[in-house]
C-alpha positions as CSV (number, residue, x, y, z in Angstrom):
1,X,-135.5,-93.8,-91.0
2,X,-138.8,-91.5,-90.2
3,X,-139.5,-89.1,-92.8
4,X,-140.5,-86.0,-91.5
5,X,-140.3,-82.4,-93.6
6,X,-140.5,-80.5,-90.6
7,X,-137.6,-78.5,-88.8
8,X,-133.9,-80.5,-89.4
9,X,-131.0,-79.3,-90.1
10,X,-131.0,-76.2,-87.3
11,X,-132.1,-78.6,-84.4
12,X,-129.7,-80.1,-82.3
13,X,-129.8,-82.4,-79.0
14,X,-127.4,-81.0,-76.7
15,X,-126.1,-83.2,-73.9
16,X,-127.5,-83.1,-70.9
17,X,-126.7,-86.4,-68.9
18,X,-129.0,-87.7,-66.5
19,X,-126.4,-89.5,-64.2
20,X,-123.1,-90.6,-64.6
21,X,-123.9,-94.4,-64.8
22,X,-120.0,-95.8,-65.6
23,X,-117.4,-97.0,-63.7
24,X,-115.4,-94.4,-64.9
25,X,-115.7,-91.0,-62.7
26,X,-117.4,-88.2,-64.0
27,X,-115.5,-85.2,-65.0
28,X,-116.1,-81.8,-64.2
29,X,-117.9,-79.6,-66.6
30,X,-114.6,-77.6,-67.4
31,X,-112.8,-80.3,-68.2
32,X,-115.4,-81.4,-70.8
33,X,-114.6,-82.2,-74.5
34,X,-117.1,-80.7,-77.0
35,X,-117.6,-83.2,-80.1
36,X,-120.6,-82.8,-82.3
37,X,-122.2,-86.5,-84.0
38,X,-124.0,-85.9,-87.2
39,X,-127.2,-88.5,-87.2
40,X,-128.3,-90.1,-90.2
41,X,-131.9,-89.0,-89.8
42,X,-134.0,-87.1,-87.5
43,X,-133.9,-88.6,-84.1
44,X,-135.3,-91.8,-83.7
45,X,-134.9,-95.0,-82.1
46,X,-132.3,-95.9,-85.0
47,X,-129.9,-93.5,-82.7
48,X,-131.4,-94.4,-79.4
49,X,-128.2,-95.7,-78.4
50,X,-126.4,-92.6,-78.9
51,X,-129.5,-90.7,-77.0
52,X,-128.9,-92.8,-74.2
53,X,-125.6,-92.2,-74.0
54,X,-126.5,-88.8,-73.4
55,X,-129.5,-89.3,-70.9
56,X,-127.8,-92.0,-68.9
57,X,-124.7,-90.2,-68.6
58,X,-121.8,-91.9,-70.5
59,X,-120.6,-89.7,-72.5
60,X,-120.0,-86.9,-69.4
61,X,-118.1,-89.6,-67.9
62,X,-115.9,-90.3,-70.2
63,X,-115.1,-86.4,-70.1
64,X,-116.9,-85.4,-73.7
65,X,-119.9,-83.0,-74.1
66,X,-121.8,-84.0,-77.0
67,X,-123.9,-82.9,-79.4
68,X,-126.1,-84.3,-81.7
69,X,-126.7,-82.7,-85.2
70,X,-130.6,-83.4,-86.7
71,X,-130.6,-85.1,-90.2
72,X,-133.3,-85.5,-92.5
73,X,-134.1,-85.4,-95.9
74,X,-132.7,-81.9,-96.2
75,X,-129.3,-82.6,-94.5
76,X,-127.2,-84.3,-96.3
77,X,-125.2,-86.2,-93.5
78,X,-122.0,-87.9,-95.2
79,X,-121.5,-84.4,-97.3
80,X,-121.8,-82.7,-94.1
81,X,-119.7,-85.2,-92.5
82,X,-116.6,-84.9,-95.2
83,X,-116.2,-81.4,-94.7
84,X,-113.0,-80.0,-93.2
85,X,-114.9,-78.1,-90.4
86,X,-117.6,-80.6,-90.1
87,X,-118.5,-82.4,-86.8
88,X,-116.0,-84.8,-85.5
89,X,-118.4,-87.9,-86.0
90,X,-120.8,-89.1,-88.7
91,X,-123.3,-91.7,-88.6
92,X,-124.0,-93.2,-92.0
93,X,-124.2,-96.0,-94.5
94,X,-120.8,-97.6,-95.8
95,X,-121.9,-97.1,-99.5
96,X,-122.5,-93.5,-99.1
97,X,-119.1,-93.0,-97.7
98,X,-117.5,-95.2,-99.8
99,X,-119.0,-93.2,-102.8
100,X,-118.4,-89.9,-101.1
101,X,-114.6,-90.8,-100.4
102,X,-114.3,-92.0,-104.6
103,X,-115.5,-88.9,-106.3
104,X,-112.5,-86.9,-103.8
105,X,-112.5,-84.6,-101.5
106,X,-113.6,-86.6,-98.5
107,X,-111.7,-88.4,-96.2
108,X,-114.3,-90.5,-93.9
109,X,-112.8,-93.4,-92.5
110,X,-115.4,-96.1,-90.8
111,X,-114.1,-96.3,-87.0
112,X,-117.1,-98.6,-85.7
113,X,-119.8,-100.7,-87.6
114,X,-123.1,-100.4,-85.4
115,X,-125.9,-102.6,-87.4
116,X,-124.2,-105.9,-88.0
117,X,-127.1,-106.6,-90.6
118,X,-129.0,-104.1,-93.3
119,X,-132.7,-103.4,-92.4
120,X,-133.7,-103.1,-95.7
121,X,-136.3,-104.8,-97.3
122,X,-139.0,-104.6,-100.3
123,X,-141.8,-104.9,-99.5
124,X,-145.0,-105.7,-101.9
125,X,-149.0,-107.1,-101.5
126,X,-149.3,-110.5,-101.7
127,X,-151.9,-110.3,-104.5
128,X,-149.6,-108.9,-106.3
129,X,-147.8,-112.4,-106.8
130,X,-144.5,-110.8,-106.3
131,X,-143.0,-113.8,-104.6
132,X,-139.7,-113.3,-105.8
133,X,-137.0,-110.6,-107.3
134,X,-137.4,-112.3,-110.5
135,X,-140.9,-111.2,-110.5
136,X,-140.0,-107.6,-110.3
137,X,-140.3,-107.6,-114.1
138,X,-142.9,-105.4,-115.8
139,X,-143.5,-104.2,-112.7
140,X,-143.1,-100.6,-110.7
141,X,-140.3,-100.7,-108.2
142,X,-140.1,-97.8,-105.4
143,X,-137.0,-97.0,-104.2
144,X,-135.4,-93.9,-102.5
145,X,-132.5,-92.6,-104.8
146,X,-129.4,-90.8,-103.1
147,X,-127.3,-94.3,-102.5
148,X,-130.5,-95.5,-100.8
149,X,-131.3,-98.1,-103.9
150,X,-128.2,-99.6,-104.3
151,X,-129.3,-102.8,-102.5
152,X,-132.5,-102.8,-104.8
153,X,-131.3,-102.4,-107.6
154,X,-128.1,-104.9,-107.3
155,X,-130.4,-107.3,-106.2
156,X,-132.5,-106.9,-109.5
157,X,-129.1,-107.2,-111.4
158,X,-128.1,-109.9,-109.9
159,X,-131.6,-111.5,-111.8
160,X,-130.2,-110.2,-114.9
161,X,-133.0,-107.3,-114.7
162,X,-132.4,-104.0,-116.0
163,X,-133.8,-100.8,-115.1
164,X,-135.8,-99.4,-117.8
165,X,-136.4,-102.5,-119.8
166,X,-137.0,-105.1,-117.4
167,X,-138.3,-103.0,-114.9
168,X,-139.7,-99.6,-114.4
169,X,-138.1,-97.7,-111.4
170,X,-140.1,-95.1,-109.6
171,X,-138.3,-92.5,-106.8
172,X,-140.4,-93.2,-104.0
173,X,-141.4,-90.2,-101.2
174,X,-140.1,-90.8,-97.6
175,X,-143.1,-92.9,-96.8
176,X,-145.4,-95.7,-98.2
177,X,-148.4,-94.0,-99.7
178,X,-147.2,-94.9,-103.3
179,X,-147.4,-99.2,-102.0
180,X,-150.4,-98.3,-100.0
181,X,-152.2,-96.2,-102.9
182,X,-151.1,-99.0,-105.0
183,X,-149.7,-96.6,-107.6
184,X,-146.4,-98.8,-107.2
185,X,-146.0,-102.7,-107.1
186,X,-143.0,-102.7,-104.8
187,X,-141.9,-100.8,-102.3
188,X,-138.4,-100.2,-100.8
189,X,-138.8,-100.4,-96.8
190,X,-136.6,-100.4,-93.6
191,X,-137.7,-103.3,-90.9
192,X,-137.7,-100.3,-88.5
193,X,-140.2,-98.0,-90.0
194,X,-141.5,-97.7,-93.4
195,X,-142.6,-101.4,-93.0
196,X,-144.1,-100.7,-89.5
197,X,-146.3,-97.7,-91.4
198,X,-148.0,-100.2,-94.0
199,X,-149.2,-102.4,-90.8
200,X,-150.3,-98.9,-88.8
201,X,-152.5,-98.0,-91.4
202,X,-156.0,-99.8,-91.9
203,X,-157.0,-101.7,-94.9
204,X,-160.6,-99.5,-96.4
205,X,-161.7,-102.6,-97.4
206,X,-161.8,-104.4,-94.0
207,X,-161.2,-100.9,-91.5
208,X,-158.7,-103.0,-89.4
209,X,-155.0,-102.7,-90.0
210,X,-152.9,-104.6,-92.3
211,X,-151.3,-107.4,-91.4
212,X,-148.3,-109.2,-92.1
213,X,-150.0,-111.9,-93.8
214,X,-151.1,-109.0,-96.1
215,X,-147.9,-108.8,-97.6
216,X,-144.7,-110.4,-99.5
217,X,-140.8,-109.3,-98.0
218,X,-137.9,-109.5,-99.5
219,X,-134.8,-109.4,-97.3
220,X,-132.2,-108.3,-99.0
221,X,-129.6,-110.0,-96.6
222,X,-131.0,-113.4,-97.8
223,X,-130.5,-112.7,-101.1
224,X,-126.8,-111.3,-100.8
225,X,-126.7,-108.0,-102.0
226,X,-127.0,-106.4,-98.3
227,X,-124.8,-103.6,-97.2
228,X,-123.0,-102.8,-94.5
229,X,-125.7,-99.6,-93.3
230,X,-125.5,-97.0,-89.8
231,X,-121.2,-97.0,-89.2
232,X,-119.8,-94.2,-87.0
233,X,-117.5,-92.3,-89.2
234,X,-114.7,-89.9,-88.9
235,X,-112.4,-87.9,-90.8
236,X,-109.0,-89.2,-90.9
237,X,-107.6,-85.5,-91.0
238,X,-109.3,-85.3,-87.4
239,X,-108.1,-88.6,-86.2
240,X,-104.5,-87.4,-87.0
241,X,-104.5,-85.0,-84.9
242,X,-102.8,-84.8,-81.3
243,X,-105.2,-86.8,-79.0
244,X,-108.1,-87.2,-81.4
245,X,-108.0,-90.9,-81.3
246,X,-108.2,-91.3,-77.8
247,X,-111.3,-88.9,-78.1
248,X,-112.7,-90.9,-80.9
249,X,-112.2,-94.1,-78.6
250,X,-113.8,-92.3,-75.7
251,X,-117.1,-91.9,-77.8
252,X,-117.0,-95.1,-79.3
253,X,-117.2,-96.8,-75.4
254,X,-120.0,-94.4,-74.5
255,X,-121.7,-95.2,-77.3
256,X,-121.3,-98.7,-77.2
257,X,-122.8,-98.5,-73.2
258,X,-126.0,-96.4,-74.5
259,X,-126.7,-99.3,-77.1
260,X,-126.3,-102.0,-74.5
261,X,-128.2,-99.9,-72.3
262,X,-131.0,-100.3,-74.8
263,X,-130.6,-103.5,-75.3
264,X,-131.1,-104.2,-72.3
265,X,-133.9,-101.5,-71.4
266,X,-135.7,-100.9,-75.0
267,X,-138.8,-99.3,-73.0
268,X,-136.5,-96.6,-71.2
269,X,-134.6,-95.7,-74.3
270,X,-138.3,-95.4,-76.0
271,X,-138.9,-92.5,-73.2
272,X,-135.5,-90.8,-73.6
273,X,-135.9,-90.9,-77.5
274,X,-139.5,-89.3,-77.6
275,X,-137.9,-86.8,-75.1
276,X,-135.6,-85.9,-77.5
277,X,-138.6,-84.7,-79.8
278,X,-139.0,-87.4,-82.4
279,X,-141.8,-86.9,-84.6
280,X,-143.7,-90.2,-84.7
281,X,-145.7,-91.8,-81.9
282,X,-144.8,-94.0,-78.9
283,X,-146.6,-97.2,-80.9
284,X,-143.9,-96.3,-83.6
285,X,-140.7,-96.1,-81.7
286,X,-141.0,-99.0,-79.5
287,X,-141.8,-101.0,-83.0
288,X,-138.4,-99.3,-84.1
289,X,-136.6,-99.8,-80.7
290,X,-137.4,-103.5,-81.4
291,X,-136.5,-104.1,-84.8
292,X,-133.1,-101.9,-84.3
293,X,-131.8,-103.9,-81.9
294,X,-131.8,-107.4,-83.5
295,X,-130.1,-105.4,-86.5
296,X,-127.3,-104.7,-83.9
297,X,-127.3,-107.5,-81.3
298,X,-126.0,-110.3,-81.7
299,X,-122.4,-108.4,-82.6
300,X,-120.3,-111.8,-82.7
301,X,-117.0,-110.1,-82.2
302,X,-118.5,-107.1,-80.1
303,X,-120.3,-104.1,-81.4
304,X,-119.0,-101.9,-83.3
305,X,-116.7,-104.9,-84.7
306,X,-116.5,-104.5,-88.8
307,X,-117.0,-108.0,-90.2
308,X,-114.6,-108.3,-93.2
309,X,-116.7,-110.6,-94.7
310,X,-119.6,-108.2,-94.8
311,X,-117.4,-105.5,-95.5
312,X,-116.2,-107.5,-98.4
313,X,-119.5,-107.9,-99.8
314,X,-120.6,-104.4,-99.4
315,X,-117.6,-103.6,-101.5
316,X,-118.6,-106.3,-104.3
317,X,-121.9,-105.5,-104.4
318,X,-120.7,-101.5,-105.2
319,X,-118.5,-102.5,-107.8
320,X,-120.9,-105.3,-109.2
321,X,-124.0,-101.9,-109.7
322,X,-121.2,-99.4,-110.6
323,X,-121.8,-97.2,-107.5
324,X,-117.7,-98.1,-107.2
325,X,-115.4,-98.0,-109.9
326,X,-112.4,-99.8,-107.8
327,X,-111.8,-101.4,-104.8
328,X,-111.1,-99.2,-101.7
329,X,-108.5,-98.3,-100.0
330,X,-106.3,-100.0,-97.3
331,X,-107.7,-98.6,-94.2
332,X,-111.4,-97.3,-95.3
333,X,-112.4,-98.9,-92.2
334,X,-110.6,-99.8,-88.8
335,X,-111.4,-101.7,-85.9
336,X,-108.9,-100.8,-83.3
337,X,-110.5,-97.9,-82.2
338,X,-113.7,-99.9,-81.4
339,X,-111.4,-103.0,-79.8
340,X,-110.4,-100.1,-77.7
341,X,-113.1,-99.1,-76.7
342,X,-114.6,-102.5,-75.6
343,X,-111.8,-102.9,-73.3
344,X,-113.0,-100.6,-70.9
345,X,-116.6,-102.3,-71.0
346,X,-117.5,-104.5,-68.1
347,X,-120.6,-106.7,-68.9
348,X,-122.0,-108.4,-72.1
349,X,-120.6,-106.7,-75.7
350,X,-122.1,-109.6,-77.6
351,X,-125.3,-109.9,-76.7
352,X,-124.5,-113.8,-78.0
353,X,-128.0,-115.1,-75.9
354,X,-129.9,-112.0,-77.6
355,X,-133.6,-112.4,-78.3
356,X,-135.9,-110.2,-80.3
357,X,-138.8,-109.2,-78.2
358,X,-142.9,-108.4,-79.6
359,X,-144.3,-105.2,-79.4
360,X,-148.3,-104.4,-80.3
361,X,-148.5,-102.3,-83.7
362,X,-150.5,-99.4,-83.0
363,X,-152.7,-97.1,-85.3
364,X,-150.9,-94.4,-86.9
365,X,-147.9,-95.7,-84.6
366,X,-149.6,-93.6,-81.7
């Protein structure tokens, strides 16, 4: 998630398709669905799939005109998402929903689980000794606040560390000057681009740029307290009504093409996404393109497949940190919309033989 503070929630990427590139025939632009797709963030390569959906066409031919709605730190994207006139899609983390849906007045149900695995991590210096979560005590922790920490800070519980006593938690900015200023001891990260912004930036002491040796990661999926993170969302309100779920299952196929599409051609989705006016460098989103993917691919049951057993521990890592006070309801997520939507894709929905490529880090991510 690139932090930016500039222009967010007024932007929006209307689609315009390059070429119809599916088997199914283009409509005509009368007969065009509009739908509007709230992003998570400020476009990026964590949506490039939906991006190329656009670009290459998809979503035109399977008869919807799409737009997508800038996020950012000003935009509050699962708020925005629950309202009764809100867009029609949301793209967001489970938690957030799940909390969202608790305290009332929202009805987000999870139609399609994109990342199969969380890209969160904290990251520290490896002078620092901080070799394990048990070493987070007496020290400073970074973390984001808003439902951003809850992987953090359950994963400090779960060493019988409290906030406050054990620890000392600081609200980090959008970025990693408070790791790289060494005014905290740990930050919290994503794979895809706060981590990439430590190794872009050069070490005073040395004037090269940090390497990965320079620091100590802690992967929050190895030590169980991942969450289920970027989900396509809808309101069930919407879904109920006449021929919204074949809609929803229209944009769940496109979709699905645009991140195979990247899978398969990370350098081209790179182009369309820094077409679409993302803020950070070219260096920066093909280091994103390339850690978003293996978040995604391999999807063992297809993507946008929920895995109940991740779902599961999404929901016992809420209730074990009190961001849940009871288990969700029957039908907080569904997965035949998605199975739906894979039925019309020819070609790989796996990605079983998928392998993570290298890309060069690049100063400043330029």
């Amino acid at each position: 998630m690139i932090r930016s503070r500039r222009w967010f929630a007024a932007l929006a990427l209307t689609a315009v398709a390059a070429s119809a590139c599916s088997s199914t025939p283009a409509a005509t632009t009368a007969a065009l669905t509009k739908v509007s797709v709230q992003l998570q963030w400020v476009s990026q390569a964590q949506f490039a799939g939906e991006i190329a959906a656009l670009k290459e066409g998809y979503y035109k031919a399977e008869g919807l005109d799409v737009t997508l709605l800038e996020g950012g730190p000003n935009v509050a994207n699962i708020t925005v998402g629950c309202a009764a006139n809100g867009p029609e899609f949301t793209l967001g983390w489970v938690p957030k929903a799940l909390v969202a849906v608790e305290s009332g007045n929202c009805d987000l149900v999870s139609i399609a689980q994109i990342f199969q695995r969380s890209g969160t991590r904290s990251v520290s210096w490896k002078s620092s000794n901080i070799n394990s979560v048990a070493d987070f005590k007496g020290k400073k922790i970074g973390v984001w606040d808003f439902g951003n920490e809850y992987e953090v800070t359950a994963g400090a519980s779960k060493y019988k560390l409290t906030v406050g006593t054990d620890y000392t938690r600081v609200i980090q900015d959008f970025n990693m000057s408070g790791l790289l200023t060494k005014q905290i001891d740990v930050a919290e990260a994503m794979t895809y681009n706060e981590y990439a912004q430590v190794l872009e930036a050069k070490d005073p002491a040395t004037g090269k740029l940090y390497q990965a040796s320079d620091l100590n990661v802690i992967d929050w999926n190895a030590e169980g307290t991942a969450m289920l993170q970027d989900a396509v969302f809808s309101r069930k309100a919407w879904l109920a009504g006449a021929g919204n779920e074949a809609i929803a299952v229209k944009f769940l196929r496109a979709t699905f093409k645009g991140w195979i599409f990247c899978r398969d051609n990370p350098a081209k989705c790179v182009d369309y996404v820094l077409a679409a006016g993302t803020t950070l460098g070219k260096g920066h989103q093909a280091w994103q393109m390339n850690e978003v993917n293996p978040l995604i691919w391999p999807s063992p049951a297809g993507i946008g497949i929920t895995d109940k057993a991740l779902w599961d521990q999404t929901i016992a890592v809420a209730l074990g940190g009190k961001f849940l006070t009871k288990t969700p309801a029957d039908g907080a997520f569904r997965n035949d919309l998605a199975q739906q939507a894979l039925t019309g894709i020819t070609g790989d929905t796996k990605g079983t033989s998928f392998t993570k490529g290298t890309v060069t880090v690049t100063e400043g991510g330029n």
